[in-house]
N, C-alpha and C positions, 0 to 999 in steps of 0.2 A: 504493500500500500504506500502509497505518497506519503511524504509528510506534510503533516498539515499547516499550514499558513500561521506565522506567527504572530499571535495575538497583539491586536493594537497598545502602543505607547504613547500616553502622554506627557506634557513637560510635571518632571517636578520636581521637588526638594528631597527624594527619597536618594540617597546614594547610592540603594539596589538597582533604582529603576538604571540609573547611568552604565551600571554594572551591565545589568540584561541588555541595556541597549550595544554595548559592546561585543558582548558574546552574540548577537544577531549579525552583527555586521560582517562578525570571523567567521558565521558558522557557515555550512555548505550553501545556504541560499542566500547568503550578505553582500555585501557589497565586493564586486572584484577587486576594487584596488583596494582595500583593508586588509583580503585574506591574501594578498601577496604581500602586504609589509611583512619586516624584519624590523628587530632591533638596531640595524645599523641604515637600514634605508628612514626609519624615521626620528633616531636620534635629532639628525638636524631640525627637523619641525620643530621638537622639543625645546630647543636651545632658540627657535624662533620666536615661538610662543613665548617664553621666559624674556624675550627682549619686549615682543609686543605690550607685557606686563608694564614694566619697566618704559615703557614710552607712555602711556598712559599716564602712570602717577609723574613722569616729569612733564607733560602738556597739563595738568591738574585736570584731565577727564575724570573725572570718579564714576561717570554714567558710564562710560565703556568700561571700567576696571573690570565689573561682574563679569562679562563677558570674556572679558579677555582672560581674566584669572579661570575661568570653566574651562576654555582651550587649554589652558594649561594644566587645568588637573585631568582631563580628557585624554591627554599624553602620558599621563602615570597610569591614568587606567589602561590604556594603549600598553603601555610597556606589559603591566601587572600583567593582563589577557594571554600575551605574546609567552610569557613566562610560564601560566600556570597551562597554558597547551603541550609547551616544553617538558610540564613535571619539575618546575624550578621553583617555583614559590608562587603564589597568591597575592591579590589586592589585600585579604586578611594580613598577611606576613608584614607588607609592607607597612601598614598601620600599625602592627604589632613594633615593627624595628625603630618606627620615628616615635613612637611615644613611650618605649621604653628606653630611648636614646638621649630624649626631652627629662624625663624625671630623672635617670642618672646622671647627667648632666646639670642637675637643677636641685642638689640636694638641700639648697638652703631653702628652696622653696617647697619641696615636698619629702625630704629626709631628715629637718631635725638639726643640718647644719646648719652654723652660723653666715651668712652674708657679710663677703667682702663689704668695707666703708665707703664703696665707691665704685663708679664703674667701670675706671679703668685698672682697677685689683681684680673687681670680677673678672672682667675679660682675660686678665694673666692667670688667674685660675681654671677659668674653659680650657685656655691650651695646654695648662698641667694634665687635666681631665684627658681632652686627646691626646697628649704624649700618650698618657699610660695605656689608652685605647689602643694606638698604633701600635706598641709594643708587647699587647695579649696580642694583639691581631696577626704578627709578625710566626712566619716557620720556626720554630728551634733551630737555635745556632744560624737563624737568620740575623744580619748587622740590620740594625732600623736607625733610617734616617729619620733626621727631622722634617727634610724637604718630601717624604716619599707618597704622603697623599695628598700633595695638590695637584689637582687635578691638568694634565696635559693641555687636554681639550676646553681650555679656558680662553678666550681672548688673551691674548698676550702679555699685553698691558696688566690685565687686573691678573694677571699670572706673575707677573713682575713685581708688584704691588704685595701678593701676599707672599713671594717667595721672600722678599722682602722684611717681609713683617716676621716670619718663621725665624730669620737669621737674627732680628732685634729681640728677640723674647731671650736669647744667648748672649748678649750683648755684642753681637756683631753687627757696629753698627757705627755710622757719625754721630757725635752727641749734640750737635747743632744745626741747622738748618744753611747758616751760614757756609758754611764745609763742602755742602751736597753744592752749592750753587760754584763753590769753586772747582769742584772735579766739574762737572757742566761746562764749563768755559774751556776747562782740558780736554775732554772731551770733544768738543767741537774744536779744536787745534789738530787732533790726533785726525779729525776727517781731514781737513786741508793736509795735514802730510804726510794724508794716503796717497797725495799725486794722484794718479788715472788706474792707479791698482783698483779696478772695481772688486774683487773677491774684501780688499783689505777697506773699501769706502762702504761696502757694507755690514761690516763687523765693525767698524767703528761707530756708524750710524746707528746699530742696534744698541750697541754699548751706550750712547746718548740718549736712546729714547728711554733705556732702564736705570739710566742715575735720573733721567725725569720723573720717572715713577718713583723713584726715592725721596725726591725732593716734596712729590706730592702727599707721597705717607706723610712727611715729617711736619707738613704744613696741613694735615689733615683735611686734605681735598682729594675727594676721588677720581683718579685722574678719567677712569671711564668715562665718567658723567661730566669729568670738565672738559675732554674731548667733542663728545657727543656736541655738546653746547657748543665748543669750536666751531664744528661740522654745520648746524643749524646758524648760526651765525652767518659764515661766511655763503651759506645758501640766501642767507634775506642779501645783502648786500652785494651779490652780484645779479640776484634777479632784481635787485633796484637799478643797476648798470643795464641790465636786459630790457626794461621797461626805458628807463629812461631815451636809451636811445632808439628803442620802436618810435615813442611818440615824436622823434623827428623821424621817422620812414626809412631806419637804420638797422642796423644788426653789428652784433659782436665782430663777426669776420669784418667788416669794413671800419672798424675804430682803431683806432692807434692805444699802444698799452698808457701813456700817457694819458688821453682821453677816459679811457678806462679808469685809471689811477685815477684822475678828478672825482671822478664820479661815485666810485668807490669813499673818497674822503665825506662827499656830501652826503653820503648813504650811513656814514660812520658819524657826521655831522648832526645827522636828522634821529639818531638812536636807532638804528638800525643794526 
């Protein structure tokens, strides 16, 4: 016999429902592009979503956040599905690991300990907390680093930033802000006399962008999000150069960088 038509779904606040609605999608009559994802074909979405979040609360959308933040747990239950077809674990498991991971990590709040005086004691307590995690977690007669779980597959930058941070909690580290901004000037010396070795002008160039991410640790600026802003920034004030010289009957290809430059300045003039 057939089987039968899967029973209608509506929207709701039930986390089953989201569940069932996943297991439809994967099952033999769901949808074809879902039952051929993989864990690695939809990693990347995951890492999108997580940005879409993230762009939401820096535009201050809060109307979009709901949504956006549902794609993004839509991808955990994506993964969870993908795993427990596997025989690897469950959507259960994975609740079970963040909120046993949340209280052990939280035992002034739900064990009985006492609370760091502040919050940045607490925070050098958390990564006491994962050290000791990383090192139950480690093989026997495995060496465990301190760098060894941050994650690869991180943006670069905010990989910079917290490999960073891992090496300050040891105190390897400049003890002023002042210091980071003079390796930065060496840094950019060391590119000029790379001469025209491109192998050696881009190892030095990266070697600048990661004492920049140091200098923003130390000034407690993230540099992601002061990037991002960068990026948005220089998007209004060239499409202020892009407009401007339409409404004289122009385009970027026929201005002069000069021209440009003016324009730019007025665009920087105007707050832009």
């Amino acid at each position: 016999m057939p089987n039968p038509p899967p029973q209608p779904l509506t929207p709701s606040r039930d986390i089953e429902v989201l569940l069932a609605i996943m297991r439809a999608l994967r099952g033999p009559d769901g949808c074809p592009w879902d039952r051929v994802q993989s864990f690695q074909t939809i990693a990347p979405y995951t890492v999108e979503e997580a940005y879409e979040v993230a762009a939401s609360i820096e535009d201050g959308d809060y109307k979009a956040l709901p949504d956006e933040l549902g794609d993004l747990l839509f991808q955990v239950v994506f993964h969870a599905r993908m795993a427990e077809e596997a025989g690897l674990f469950d959507f259960g498991d994975v609740v079970a690991a963040v909120t046993d991971k949340m209280i052990r990590r939280h035992r002034h709040v739900f064990g009985g300990a006492e609370a760091e005086a502040d919050q940045h004691r607490q925070k050098l307590a958390w990564e006491e907390i994962k050290a000791r995690e990383r090192k139950a977690k480690a093989p026997a007669g495995k060496e465990v680093s301190l760098l060894d779980d941050v994650p690869v597959a991180l943006p670069a930058l905010l990989r910079a930033e917290k490999l960073q941070r891992r090496a300050a909690s040891v105190g390897f580290d400049w003890d002023n802000a002042a210091k980071v901004v003079d390796k930065i000037a060496e840094e950019a010396r060391e590119i000029v006399d790379a001469g025209q070795d491109r192998e050696k002008q881009a190892e030095e160039i990266g070697d600048l962008l990661f004492v920049v991410a140091n200098l923003a640790r130390h000034l407690k600026v993230d540099p992601e999000a002061a990037l991002r802003a960068a990026n948005a920034k220089f998007v209004r004030r060239f499409k202020f150069i892009e407009a401007a010289l339409a409404a004289d009957g122009r385009d970027t290809a026929g201005a002069s960088l000069e021209e440009m430059e003016a324009l730019w300045q007025k665009a920087k003039a105007n707050g832009a």
